[in-house]
NUKOL-304811 format. One record per residue: x negated, y, z of N, C-alpha, C in turn; residue number from 1; residue in three letters. Coordinates in steps of 0.1 Angstrom, whole numbers, plus 5000, padded with zeros to 4 digits. Layout:
N
((X; Y; Z); (X; Y; Z); (X; Y; Z); NUM; ALA) ...
//
This chain:
187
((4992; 4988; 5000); (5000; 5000; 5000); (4992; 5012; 5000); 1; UNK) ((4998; 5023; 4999); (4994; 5035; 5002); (4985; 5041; 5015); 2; UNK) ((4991; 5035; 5025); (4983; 5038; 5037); (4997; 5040; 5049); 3; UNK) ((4990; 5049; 5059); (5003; 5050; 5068); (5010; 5064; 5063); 4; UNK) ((5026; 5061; 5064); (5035; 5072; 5060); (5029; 5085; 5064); 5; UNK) ((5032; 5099; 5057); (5028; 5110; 5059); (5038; 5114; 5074); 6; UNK) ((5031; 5121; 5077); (5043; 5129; 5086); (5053; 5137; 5086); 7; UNK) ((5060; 5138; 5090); (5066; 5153; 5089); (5059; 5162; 5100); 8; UNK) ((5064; 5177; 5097); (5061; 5188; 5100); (5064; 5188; 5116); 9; UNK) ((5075; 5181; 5120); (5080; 5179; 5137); (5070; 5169; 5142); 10; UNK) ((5062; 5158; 5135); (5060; 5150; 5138); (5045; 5152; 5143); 11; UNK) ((5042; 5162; 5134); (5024; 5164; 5131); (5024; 5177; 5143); 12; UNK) ((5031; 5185; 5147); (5034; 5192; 5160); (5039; 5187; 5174); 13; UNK) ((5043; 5174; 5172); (5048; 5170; 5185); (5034; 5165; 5193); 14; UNK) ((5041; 5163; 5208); (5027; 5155; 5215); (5029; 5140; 5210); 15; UNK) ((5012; 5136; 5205); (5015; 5123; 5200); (5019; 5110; 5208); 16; UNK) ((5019; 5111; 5220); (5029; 5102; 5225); (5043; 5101; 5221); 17; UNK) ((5050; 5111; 5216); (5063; 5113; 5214); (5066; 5105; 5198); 18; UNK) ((5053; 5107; 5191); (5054; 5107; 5178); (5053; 5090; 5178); 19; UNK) ((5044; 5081; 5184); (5037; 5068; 5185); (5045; 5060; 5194); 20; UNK) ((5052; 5064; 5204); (5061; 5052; 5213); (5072; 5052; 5207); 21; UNK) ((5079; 5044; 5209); (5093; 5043; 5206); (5101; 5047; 5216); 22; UNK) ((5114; 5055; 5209); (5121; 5063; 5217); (5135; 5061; 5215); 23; UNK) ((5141; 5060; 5221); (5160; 5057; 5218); (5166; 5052; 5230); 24; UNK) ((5182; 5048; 5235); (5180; 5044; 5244); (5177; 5031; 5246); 25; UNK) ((5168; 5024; 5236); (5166; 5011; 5240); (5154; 5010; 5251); 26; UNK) ((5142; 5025; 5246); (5129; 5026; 5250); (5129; 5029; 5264); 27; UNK) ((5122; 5016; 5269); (5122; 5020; 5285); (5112; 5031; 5289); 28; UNK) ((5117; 5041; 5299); (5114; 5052; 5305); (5115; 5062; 5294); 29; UNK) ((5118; 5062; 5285); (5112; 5070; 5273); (5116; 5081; 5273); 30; UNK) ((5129; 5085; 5281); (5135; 5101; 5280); (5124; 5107; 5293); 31; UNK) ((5120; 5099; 5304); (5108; 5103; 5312); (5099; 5107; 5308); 32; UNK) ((5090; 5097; 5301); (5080; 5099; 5296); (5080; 5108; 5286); 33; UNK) ((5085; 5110; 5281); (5091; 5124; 5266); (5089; 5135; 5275); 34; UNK) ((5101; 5136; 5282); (5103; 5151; 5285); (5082; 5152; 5300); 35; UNK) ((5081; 5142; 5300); (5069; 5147; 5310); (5055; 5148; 5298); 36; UNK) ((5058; 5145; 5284); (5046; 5144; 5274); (5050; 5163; 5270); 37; UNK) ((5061; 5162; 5268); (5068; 5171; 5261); (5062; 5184; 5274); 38; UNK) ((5065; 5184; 5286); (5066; 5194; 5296); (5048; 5200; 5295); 39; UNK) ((5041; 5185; 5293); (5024; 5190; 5293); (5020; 5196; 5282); 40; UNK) ((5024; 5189; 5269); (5025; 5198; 5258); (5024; 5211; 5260); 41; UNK) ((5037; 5220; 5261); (5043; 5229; 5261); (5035; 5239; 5272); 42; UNK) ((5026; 5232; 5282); (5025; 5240; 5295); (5006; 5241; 5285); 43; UNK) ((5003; 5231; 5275); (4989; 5236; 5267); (4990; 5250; 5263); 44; UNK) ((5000; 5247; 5254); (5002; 5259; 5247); (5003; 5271; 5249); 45; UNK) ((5012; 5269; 5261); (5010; 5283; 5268); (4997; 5289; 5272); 46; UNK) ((4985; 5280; 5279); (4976; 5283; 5286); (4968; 5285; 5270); 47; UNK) ((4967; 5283; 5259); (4962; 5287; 5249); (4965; 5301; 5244); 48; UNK) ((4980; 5303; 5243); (4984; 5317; 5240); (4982; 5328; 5252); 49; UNK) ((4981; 5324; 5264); (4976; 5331; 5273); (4960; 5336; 5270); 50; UNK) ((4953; 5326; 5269); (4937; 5323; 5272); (4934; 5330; 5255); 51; UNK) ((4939; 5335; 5249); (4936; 5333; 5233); (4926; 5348; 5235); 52; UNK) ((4914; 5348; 5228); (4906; 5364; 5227); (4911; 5373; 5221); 53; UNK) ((4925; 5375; 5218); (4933; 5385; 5209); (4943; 5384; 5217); 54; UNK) ((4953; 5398; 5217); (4966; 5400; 5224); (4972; 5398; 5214); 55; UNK) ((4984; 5391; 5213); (4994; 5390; 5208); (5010; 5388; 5216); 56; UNK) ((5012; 5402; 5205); (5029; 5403; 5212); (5042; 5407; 5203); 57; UNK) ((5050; 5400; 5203); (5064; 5399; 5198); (5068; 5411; 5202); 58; UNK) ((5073; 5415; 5182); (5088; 5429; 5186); (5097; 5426; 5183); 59; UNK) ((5111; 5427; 5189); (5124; 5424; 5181); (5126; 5437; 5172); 60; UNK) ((5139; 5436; 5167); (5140; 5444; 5155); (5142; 5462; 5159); 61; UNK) ((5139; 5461; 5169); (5140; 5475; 5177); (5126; 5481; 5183); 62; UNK) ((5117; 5471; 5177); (5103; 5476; 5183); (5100; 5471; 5197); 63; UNK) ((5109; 5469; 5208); (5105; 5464; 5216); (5098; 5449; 5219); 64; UNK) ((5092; 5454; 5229); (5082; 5439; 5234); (5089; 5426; 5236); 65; UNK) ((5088; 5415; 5228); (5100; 5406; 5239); (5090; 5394; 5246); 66; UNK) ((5074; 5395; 5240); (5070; 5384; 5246); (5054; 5393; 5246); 67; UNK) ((5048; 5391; 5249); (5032; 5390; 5252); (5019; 5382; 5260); 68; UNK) ((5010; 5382; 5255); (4998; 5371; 5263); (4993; 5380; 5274); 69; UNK) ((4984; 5371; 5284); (4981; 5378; 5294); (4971; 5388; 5289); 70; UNK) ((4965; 5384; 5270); (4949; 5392; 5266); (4953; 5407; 5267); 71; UNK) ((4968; 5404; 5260); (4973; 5421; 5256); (4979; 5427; 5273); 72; UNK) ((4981; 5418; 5277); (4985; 5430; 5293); (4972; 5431; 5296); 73; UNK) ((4961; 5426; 5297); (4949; 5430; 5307); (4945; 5440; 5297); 74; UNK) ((4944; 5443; 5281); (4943; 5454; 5269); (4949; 5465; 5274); 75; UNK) ((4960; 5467; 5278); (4970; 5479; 5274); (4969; 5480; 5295); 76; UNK) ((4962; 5472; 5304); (4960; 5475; 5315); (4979; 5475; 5323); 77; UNK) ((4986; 5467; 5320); (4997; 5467; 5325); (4998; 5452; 5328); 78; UNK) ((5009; 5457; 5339); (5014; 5436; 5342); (5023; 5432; 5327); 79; UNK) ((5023; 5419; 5326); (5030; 5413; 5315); (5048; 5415; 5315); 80; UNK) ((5049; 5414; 5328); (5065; 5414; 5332); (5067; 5430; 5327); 81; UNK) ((5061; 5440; 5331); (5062; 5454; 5329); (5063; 5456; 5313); 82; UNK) ((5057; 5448; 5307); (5058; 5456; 5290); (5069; 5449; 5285); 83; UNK) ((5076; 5439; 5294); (5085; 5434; 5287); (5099; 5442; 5285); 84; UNK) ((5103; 5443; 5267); (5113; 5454; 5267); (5113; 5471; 5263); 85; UNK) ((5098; 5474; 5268); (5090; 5483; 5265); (5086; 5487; 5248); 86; UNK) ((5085; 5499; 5243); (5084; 5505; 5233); (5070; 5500; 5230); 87; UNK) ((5064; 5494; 5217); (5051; 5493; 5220); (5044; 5510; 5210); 88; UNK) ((5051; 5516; 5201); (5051; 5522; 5193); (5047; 5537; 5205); 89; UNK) ((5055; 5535; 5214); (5056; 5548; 5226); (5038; 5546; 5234); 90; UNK) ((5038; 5533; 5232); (5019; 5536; 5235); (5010; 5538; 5226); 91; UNK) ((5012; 5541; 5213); (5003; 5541; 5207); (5002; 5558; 5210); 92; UNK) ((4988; 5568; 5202); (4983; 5582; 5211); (4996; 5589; 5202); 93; UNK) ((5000; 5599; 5204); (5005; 5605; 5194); (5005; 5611; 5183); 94; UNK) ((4987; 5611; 5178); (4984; 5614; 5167); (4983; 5601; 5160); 95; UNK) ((4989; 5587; 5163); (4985; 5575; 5154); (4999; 5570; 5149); 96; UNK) ((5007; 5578; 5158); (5023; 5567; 5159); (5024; 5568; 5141); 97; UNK) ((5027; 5582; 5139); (5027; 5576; 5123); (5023; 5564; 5111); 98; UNK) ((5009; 5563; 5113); (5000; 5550; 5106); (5010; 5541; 5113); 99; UNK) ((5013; 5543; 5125); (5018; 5524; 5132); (5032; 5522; 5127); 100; UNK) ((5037; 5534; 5127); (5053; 5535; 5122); (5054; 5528; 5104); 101; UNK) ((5043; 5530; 5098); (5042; 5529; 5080); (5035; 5516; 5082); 102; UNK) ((5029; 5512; 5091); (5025; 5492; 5089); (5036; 5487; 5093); 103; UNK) ((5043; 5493; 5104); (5053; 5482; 5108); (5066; 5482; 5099); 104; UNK) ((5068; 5492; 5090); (5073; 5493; 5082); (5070; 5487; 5067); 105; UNK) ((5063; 5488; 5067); (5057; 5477; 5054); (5056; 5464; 5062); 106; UNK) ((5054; 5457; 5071); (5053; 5443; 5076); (5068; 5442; 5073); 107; UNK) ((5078; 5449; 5079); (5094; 5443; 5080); (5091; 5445; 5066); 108; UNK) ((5088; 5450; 5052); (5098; 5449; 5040); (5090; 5436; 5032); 109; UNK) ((5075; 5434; 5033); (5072; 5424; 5031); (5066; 5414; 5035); 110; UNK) ((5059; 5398; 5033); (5059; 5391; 5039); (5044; 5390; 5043); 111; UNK) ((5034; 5399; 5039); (5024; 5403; 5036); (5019; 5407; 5052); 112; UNK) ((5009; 5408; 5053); (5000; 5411; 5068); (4998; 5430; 5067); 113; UNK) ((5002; 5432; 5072); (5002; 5445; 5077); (4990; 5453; 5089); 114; UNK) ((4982; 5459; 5086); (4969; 5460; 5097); (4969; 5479; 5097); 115; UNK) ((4966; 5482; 5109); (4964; 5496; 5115); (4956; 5496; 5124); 116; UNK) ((4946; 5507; 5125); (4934; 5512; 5134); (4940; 5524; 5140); 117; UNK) ((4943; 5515; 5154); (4953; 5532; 5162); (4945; 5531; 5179); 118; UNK) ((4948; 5540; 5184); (4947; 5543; 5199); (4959; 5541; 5207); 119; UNK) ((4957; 5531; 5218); (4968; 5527; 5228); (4966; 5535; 5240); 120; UNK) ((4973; 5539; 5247); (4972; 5544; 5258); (4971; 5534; 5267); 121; UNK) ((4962; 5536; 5279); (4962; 5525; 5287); (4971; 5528; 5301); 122; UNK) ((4966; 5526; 5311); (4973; 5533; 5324); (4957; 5538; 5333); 123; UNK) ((4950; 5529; 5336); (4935; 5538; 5343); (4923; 5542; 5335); 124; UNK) ((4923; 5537; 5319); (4913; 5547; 5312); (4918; 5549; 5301); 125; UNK) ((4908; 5558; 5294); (4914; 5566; 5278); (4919; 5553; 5274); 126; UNK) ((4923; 5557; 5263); (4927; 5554; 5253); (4921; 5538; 5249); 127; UNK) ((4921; 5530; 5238); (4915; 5521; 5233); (4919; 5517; 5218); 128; UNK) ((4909; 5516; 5210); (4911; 5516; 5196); (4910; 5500; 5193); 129; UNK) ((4923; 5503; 5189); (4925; 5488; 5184); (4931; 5487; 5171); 130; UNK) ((4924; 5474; 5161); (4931; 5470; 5150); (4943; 5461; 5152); 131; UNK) ((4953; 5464; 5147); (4965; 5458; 5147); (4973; 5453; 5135); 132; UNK) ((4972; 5438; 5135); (4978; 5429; 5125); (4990; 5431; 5129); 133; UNK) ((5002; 5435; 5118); (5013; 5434; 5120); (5021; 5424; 5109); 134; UNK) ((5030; 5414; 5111); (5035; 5404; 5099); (5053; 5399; 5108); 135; UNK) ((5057; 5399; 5096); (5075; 5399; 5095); (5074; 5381; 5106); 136; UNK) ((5083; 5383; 5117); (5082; 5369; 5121); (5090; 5357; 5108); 137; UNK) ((5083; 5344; 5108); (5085; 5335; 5102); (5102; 5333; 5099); 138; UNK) ((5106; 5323; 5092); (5118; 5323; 5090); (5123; 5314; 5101); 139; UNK) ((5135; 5312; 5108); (5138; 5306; 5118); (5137; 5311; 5132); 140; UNK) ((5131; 5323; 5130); (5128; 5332; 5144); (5136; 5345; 5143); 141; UNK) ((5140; 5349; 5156); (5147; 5358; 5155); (5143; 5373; 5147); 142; UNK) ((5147; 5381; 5143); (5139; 5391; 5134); (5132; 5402; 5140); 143; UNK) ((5122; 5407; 5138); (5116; 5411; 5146); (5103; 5408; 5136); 144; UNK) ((5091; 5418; 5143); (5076; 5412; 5140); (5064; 5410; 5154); 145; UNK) ((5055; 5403; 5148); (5045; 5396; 5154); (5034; 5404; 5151); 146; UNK) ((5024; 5408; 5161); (5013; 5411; 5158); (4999; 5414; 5168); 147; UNK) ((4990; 5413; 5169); (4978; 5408; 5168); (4973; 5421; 5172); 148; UNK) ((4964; 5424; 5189); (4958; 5437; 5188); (4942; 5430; 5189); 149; UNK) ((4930; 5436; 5183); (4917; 5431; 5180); (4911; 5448; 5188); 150; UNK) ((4905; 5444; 5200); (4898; 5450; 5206); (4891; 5461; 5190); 151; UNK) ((4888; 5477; 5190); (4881; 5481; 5178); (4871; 5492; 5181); 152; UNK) ((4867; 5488; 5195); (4859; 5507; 5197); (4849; 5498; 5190); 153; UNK) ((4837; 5489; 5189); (4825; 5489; 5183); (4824; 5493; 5166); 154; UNK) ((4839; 5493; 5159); (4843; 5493; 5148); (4844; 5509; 5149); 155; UNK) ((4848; 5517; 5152); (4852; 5528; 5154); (4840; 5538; 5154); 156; UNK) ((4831; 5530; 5162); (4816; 5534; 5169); (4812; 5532; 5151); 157; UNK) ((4809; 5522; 5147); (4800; 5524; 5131); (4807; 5534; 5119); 158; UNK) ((4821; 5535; 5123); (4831; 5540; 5114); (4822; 5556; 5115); 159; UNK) ((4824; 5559; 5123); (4815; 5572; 5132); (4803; 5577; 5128); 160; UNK) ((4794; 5565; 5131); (4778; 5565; 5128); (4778; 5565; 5111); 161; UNK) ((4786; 5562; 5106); (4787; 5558; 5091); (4789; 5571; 5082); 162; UNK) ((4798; 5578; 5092); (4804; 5590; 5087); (4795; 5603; 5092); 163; UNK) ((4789; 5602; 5100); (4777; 5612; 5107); (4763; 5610; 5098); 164; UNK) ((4756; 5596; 5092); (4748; 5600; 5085); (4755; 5604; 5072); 165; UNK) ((4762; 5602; 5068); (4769; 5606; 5059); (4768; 5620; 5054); 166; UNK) ((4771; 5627; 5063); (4773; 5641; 5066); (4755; 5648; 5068); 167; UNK) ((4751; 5638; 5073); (4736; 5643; 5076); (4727; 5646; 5062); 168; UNK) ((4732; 5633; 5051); (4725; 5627; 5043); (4728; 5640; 5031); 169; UNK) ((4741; 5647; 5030); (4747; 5655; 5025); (4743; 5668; 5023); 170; UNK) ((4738; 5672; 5040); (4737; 5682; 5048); (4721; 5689; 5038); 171; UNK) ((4714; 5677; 5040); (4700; 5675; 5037); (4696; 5674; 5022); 172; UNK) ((4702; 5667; 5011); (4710; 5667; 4998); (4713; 5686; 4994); 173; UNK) ((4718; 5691; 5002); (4724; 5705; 4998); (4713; 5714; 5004); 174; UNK) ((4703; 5704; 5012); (4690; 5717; 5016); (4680; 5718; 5009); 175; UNK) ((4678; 5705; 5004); (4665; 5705; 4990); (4671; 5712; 4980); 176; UNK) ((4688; 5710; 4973); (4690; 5722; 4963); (4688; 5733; 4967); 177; UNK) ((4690; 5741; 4974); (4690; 5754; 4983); (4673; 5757; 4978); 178; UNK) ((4664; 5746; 4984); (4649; 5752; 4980); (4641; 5754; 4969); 179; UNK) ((4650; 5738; 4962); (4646; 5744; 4945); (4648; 5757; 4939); 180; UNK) ((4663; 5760; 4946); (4656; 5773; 4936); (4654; 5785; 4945); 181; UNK) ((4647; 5786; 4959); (4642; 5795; 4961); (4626; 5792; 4958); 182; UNK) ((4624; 5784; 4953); (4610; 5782; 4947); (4609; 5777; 4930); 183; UNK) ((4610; 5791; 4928); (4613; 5789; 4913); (4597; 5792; 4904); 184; UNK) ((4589; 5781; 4898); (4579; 5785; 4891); (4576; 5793; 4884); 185; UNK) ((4590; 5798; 4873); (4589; 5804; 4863); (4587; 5822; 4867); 186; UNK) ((4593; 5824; 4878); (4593; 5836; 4883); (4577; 5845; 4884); 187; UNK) 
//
């Protein structure tokens, strides 16, 4: 034959005890053992979305927060229960809300990844410059978008340094013209 059957998509997500024992009511203990395979599962994942090096937090279709990881409450310096509900748009500085308002608005119209370099307010220091992936949640989820804050002051820091020699390099460019022609041979 072929080999062993492909999985399905429920099957290739489930804990594989659920997927490999047999289950029905014939299967002894098996609604036990399920819902205690199923309960550790579920308690992984969490500690993954918690533990993950990126904040990630759910908006419903009103901008508000309806879920977040512990990365983005210890980011934005708030408890997690507190942002729940909360405007995430209302933290961003006032001079960015625009750019955040035109990603999140291009994420809801297409299915496409949506990204912004804005300033969040925190609650005990400035500000913090973060890149923010914004994308339409998946089909089957309530509507709303998902998105992704990526710590960005060292990015910000070369954006800076990038744009200062820049200016230097310019500065210096317009001082050698300046001397050419105050040192004109022909004269």
């Amino acid at each position: 034959g072929r080999g062993p059957a492909r999985r399905t998509r429920a099957e290739w997500y489930a804990p594989r005890a659920m997927v490999d024992q047999p289950t029905g009511p014939g299967a002894a203990g098996s609604d036990d053992a399920d819902l205690a395979e199923l309960r550790a599962s579920h308690e992984r994942l969490r500690m993954l979305y918690d533990q993950c090096v990126v904040g990630q937090i759910s908006l419903d279709e009103d901008g508000r927060i309806t879920e977040a990881n512990l990365t983005a409450a210890d980011m934005l310096e708030v408890d997690r229960g507190a942002l729940m509900g909360t405007s995430l748009a209302d933290r961003v500085v006032p001079d960015d809300r625009a750019q955040f308002a035109a990603a999140a608005r291009s994420a809801e119209g297409t299915r496409a990844r949506q990204t912004a370099l804005v300033r969040i307010e925190r609650q005990d220091e400035g500000p913090l410059w973060c890149r923010i992936e914004l994308a339409r949640r998946g089909s089957g989820s309530p509507a709303g978008l998902s998105l992704v804050l990526c710590e960005a002051q060292a990015e910000v820091a070369a954006l800076e340094a990038t744009r200062d020699a820049d200016l230097r390099r310019h500065t210096a460019v317009d001082a050698l013209g300046e001397a050419f022609y105050l040192i004109d041979p022909e004269d």
